[in-house]
TORVEXRO-566789 format. One record per residue: x, y, z of N, C-alpha, C, O, CB in turn; residue in three letters. Coordinates in steps of 0.1 Angstrom, whole numbers, padded with zeros to 4 digits, always signed. Glycine has a CB too. Example, Ala and Ser with C-alpha at 12.3 -4.5 7.8 and 13.67 -1.06 7.14 Angstrom:
+0132-0057+0078+0123-0045+0078+0132-0033+0078+0142-0033+0085+0113-0045+0090ala
+0128-0022+0071+0137-0011+0071+0129+0000+0079+0134+0011+0080+0141-0006+0057ser
***
This chain:
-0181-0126+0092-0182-0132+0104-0196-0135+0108-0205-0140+0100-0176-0124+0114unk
-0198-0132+0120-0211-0138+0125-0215-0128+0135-0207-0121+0141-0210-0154+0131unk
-0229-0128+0137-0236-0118+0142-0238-0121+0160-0244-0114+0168-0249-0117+0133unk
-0232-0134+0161-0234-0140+0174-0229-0138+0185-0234-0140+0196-0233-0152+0174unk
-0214-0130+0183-0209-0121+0192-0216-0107+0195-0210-0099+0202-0196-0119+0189unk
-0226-0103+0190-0231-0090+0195-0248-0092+0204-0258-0099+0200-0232-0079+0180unk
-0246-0083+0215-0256-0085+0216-0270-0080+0208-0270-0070+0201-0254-0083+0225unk
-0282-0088+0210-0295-0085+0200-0300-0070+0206-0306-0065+0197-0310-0098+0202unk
-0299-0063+0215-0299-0051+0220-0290-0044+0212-0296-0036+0205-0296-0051+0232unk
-0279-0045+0210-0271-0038+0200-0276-0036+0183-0278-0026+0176-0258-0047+0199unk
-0278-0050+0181-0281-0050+0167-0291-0047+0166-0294-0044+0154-0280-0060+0161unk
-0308-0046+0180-0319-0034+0174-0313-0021+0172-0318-0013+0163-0331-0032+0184unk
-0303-0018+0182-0302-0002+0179-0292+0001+0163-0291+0013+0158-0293+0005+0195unk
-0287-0008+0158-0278-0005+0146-0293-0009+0136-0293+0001+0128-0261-0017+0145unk
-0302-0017+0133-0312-0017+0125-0319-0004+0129-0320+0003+0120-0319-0030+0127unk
-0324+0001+0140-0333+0013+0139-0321+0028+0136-0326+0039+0137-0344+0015+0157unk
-0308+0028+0134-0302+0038+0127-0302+0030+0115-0300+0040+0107-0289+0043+0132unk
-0302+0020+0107-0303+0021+0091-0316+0024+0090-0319+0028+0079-0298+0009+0082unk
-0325+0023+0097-0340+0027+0092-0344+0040+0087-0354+0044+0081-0348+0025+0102unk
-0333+0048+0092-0331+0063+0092-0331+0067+0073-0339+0075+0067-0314+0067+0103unk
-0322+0059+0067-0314+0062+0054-0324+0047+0046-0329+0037+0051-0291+0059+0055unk
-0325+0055+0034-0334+0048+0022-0327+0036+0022-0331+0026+0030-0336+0055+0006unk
-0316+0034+0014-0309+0023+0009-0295+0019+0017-0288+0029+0020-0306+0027-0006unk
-0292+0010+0019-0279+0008+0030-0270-0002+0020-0273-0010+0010-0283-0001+0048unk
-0263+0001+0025-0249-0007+0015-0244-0015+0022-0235-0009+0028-0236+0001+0010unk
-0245-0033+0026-0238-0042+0032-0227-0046+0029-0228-0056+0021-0243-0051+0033unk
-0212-0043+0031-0205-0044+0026-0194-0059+0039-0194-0059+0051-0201-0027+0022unk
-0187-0068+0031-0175-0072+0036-0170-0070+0044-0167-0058+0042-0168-0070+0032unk
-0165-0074+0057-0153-0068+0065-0140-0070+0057-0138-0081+0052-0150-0075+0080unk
-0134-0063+0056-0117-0066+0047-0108-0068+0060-0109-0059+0068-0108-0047+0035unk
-0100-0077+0065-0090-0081+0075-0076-0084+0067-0073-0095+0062-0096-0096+0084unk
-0068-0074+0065-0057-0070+0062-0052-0060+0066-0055-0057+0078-0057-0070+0053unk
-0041-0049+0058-0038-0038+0055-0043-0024+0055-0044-0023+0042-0036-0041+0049unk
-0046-0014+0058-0054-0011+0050-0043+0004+0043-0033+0010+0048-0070-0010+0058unk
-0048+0006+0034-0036+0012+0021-0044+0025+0017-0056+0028+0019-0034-0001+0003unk
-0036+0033+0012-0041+0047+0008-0027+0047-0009-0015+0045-0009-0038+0063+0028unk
-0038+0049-0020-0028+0049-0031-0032+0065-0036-0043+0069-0034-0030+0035-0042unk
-0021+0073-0043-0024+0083-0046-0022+0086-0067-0012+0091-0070-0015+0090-0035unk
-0027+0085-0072-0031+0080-0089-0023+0095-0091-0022+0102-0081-0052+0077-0096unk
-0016+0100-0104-0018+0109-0110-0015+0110-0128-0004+0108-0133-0011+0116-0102unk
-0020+0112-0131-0019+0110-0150-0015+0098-0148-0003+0096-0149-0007+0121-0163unk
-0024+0088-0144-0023+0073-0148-0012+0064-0141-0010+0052-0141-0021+0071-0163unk
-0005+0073-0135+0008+0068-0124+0005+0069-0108+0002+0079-0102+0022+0080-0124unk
+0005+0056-0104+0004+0056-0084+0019+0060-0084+0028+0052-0087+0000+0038-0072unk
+0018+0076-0078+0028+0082-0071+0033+0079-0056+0044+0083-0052+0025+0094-0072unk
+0023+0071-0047+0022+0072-0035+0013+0058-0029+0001+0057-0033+0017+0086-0032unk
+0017+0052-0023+0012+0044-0016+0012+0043-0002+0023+0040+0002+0017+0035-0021unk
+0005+0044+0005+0011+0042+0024+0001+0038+0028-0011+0038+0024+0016+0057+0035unk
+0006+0033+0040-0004+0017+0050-0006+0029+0060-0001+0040+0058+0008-0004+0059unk
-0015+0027+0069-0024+0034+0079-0030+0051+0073-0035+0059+0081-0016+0036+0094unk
-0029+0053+0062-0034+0063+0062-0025+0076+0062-0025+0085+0054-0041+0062+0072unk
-0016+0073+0073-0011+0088+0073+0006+0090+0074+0012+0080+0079-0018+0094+0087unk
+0015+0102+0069+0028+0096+0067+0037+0095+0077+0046+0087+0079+0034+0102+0058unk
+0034+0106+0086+0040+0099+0103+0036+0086+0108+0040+0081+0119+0035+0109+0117unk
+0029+0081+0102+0026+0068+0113+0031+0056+0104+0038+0047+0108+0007+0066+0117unk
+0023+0056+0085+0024+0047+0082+0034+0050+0076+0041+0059+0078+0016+0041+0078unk
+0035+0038+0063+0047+0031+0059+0048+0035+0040+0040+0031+0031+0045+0013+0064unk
+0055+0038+0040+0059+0041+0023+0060+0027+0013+0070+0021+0013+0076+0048+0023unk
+0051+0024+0008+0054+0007+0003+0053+0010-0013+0054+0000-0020+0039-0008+0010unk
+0051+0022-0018+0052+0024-0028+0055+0010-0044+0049+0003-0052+0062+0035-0024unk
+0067+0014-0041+0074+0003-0049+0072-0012-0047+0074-0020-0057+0088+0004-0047unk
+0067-0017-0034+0059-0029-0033+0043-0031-0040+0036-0040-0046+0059-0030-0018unk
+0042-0017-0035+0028-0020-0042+0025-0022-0057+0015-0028-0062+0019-0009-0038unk
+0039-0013-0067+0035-0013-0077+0039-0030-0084+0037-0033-0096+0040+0000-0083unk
+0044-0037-0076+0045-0049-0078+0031-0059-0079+0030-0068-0087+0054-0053-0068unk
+0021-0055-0068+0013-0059-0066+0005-0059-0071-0003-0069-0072+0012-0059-0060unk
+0002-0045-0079-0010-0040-0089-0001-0039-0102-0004-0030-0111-0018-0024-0084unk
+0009-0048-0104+0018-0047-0115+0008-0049-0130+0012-0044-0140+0031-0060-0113unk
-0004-0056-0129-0006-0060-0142-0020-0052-0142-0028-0055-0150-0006-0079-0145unk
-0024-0042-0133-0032-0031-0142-0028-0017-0144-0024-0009-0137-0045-0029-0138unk
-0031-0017-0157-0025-0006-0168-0039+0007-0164-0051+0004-0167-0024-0013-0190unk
-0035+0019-0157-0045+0026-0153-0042+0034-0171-0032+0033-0179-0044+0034-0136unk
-0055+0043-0172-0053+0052-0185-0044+0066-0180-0045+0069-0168-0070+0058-0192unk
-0038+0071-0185-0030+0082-0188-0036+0094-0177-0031+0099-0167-0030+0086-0205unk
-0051+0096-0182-0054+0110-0180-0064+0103-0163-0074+0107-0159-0064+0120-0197unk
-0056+0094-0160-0066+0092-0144-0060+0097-0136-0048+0097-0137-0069+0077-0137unk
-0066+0104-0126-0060+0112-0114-0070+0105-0103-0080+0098-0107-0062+0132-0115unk
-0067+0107-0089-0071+0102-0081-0070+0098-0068-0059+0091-0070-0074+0098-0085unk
-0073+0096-0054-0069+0091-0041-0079+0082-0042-0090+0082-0049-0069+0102-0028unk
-0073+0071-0032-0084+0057-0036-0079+0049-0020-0068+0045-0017-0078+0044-0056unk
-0091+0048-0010-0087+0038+0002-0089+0027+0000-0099+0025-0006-0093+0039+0013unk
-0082+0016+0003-0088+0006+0005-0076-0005+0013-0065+0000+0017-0093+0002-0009unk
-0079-0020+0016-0075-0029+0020-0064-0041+0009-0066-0046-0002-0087-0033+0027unk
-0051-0043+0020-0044-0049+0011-0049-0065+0019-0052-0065+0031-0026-0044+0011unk
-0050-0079+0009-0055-0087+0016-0044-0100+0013-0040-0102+0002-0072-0088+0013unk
-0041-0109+0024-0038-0124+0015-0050-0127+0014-0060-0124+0021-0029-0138+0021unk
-0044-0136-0003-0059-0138-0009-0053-0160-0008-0061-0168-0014-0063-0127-0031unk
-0044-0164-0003-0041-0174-0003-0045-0184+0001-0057-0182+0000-0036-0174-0001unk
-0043-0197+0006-0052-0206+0016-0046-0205+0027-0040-0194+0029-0055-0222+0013unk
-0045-0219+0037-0043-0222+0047-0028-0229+0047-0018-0228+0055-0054-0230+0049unk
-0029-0234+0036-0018-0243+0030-0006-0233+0030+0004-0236+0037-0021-0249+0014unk
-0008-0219+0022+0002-0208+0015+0006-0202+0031+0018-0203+0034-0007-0194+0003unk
-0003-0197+0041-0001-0197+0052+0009-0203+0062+0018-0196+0067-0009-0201+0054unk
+0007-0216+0063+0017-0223+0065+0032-0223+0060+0043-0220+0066+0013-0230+0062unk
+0030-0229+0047+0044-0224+0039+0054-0214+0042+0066-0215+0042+0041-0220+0028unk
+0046-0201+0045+0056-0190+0046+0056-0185+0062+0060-0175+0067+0050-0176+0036unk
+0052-0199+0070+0054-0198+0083+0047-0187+0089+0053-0182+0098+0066-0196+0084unk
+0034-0183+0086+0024-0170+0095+0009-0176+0101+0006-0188+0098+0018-0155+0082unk
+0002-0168+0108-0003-0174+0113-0017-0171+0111-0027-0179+0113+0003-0175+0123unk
-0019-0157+0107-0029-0151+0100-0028-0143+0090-0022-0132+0092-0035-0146+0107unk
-0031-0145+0083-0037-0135+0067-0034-0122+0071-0025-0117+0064-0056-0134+0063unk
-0039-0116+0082-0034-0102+0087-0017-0101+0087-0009-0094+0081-0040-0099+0104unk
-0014-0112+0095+0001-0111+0098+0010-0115+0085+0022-0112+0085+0005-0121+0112unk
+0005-0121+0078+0009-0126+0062+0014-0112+0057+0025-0110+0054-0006-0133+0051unk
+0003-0104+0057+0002-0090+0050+0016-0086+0053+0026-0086+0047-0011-0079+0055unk
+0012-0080+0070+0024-0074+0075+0037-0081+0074+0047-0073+0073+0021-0071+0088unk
+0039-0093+0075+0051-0098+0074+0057-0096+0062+0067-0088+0061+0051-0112+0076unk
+0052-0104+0049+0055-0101+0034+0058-0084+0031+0068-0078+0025+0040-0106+0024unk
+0046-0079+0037+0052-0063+0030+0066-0057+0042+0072-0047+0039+0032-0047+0031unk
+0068-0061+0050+0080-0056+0061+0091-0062+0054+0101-0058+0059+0079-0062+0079unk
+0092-0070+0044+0105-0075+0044+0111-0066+0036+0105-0060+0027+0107-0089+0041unk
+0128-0066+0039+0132-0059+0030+0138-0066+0015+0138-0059+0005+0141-0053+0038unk
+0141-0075+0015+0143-0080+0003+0131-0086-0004+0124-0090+0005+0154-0090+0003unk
+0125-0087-0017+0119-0090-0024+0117-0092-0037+0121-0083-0045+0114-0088-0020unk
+0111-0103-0039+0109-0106-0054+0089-0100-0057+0082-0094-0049+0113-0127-0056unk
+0084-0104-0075+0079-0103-0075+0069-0114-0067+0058-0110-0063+0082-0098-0084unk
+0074-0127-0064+0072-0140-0065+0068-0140-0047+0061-0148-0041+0088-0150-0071unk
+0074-0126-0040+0071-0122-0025+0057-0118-0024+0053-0119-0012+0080-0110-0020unk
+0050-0115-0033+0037-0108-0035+0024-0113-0039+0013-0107-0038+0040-0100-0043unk
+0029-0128-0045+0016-0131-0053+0002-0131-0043-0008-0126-0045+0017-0148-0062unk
+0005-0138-0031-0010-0134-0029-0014-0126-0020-0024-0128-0014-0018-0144-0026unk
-0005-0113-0018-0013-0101-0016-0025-0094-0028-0019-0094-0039-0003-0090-0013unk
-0035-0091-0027-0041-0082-0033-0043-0071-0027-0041-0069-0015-0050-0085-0036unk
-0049-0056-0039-0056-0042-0031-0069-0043-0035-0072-0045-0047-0050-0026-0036unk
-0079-0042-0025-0092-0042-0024-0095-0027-0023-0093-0024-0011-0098-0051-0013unk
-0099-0014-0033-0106-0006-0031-0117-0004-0025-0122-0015-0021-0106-0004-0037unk
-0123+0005-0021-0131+0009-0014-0137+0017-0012-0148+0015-0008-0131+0009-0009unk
-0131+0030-0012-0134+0043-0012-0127+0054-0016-0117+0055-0010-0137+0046-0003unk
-0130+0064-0027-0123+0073-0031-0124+0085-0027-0134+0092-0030-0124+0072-0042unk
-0115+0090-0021-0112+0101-0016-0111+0113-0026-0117+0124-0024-0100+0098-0009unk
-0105+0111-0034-0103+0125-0043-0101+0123-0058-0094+0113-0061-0089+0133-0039unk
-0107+0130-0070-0102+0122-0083-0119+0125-0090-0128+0130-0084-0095+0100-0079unk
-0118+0119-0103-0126+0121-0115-0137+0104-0109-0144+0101-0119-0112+0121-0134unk
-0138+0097-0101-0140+0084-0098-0152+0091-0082-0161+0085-0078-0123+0074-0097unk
-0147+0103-0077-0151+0107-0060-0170+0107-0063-0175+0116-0070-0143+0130-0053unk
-0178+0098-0059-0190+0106-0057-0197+0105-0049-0196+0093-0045-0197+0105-0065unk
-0204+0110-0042-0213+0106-0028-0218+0091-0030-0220+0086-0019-0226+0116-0024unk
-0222+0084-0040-0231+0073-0043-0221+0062-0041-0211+0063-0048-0237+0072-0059unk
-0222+0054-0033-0206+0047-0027-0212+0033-0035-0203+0025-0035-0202+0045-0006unk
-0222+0028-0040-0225+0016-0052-0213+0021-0061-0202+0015-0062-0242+0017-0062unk
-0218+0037-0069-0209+0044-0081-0191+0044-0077-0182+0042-0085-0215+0063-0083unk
-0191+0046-0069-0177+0044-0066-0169+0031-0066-0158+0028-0069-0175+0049-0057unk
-0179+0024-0060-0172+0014-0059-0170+0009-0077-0160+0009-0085-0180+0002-0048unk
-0181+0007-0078-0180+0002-0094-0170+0008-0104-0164+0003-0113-0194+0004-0102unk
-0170+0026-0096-0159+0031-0107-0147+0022-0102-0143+0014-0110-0155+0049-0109unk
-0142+0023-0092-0131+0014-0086-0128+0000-0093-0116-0002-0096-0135+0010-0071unk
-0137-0010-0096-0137-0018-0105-0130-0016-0118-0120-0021-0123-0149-0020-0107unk
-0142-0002-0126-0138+0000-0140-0126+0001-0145-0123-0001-0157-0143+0010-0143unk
-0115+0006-0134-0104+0012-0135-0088-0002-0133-0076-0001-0135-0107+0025-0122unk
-0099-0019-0126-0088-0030-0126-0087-0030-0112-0085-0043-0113-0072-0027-0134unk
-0087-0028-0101-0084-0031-0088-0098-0038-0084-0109-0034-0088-0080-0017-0078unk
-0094-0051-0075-0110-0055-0067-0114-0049-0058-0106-0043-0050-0112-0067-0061unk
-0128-0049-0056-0136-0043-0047-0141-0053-0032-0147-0063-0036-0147-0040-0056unk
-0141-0053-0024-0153-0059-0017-0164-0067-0020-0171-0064-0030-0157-0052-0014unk
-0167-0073-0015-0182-0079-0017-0193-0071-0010-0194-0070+0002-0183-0094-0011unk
-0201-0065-0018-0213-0054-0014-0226-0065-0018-0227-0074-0026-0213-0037-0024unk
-0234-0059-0009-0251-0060-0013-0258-0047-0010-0258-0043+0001-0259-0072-0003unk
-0267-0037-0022-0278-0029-0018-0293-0033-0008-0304-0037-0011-0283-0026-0031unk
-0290-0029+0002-0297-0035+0002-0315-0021+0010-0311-0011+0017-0289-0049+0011unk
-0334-0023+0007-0335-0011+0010-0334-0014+0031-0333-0022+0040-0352-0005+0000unk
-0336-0002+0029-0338+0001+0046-0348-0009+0055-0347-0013+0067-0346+0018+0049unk
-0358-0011+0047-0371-0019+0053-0370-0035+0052-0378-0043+0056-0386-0014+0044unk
-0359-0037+0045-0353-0051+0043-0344-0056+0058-0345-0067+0063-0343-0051+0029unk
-0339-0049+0060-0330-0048+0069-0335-0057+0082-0342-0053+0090-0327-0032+0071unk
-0331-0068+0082-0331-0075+0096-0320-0082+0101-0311-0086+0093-0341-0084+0098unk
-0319-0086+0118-0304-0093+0122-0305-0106+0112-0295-0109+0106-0303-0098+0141unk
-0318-0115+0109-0316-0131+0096-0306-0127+0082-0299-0135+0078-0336-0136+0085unk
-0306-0111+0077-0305-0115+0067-0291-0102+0069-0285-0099+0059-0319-0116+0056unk
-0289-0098+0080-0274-0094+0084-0266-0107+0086-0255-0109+0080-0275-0086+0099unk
-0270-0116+0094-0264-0129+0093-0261-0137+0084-0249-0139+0080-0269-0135+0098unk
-0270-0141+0080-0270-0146+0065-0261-0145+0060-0251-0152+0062-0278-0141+0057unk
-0260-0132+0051-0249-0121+0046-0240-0122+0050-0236-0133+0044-0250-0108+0048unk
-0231-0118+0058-0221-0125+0065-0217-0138+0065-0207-0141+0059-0222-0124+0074unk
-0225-0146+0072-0223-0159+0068-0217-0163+0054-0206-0168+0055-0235-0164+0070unk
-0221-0161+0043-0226-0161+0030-0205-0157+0030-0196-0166+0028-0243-0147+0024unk
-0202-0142+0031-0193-0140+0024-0180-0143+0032-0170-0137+0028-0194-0128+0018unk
-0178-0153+0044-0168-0157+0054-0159-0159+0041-0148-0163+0042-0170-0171+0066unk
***
């Protein structure tokens, strides 16, 4: 998005807390889903939307539709957060009668009947690993292990602390609408 809904009072005080930390990680907003998958000897046992199982939603078997064509290795274990996204146009939008990408998500994954053909343009955007052989404080390293393993990531930039201004917060943003 854009930095023009906040006020510049805001955005000094969010630049003088990254000033605090060496290196800052500019990451994406993801506007979808957001998904919690649970890996074990190379099998997602567990999939659920908000996080948690009183609240969210068991999509298990949808999801393995969605991540149907990566083959994790055998001996991967692991918890992995991240965002389910349409990755479609305006056009696909239309078609299936929704009105936003968010509501795309939720609609497609609420239905009860489905094909594989219900799914194509959801994706899972990893993000952060919770638990697993992949967990490290270095959230570049994670993400990338997240990569290594076939799921997309976000769009990130490193960027250092002393770089950090609202031009090139904007920018940035701008850049990845």
């Amino acid at each position: 998005g854009s930095l023009k809904k906040y006020k510049t009072r805001d955005i000094g005080r969010l630049i003088e807390l990254f000033k605090k930390h060496n290196d800052l990680i500019l990451m994406e907003k993801l506007d979808g889903m957001s998904c919690r998958i649970d890996i074990r000897d190379g099998k997602i046992v567990q999939a659920i939307t908000r996080y948690d199982k009183k609240y969210g939603r068991d999509i298990l078997d949808k999801f393995k539709i969605i991540v149907r064509n990566i083959k994790l290795k055998d001996d991967f274990n692991g918890v992995i957060s991240g965002e389910l996204l349409f990755v479609g146009t305006e056009d696909d939008l239309k078609s299936l009668s929704m009105k936003s990408k968010r509501n795309a998500v939720a609609g497609l994954l609420g239905r009860d009947v489905y094909t594989e053909e219900t799914f194509k343009f959801i994706h899972f955007f990893g993000y952060e690993v919770i638990k697993g052989s992949l967990y490290n404080n270095d959230q570049v390293l994670m993400l990338k292990g997240i990569k290594s393993i076939g799921f997309n990531i976000p769009k990130y930039k490193l960027v250092s602390n002393d770089k950090i201004t609202i031009e090139l917060l904007d920018k940035t943003f701008n850049e990845w609408k």
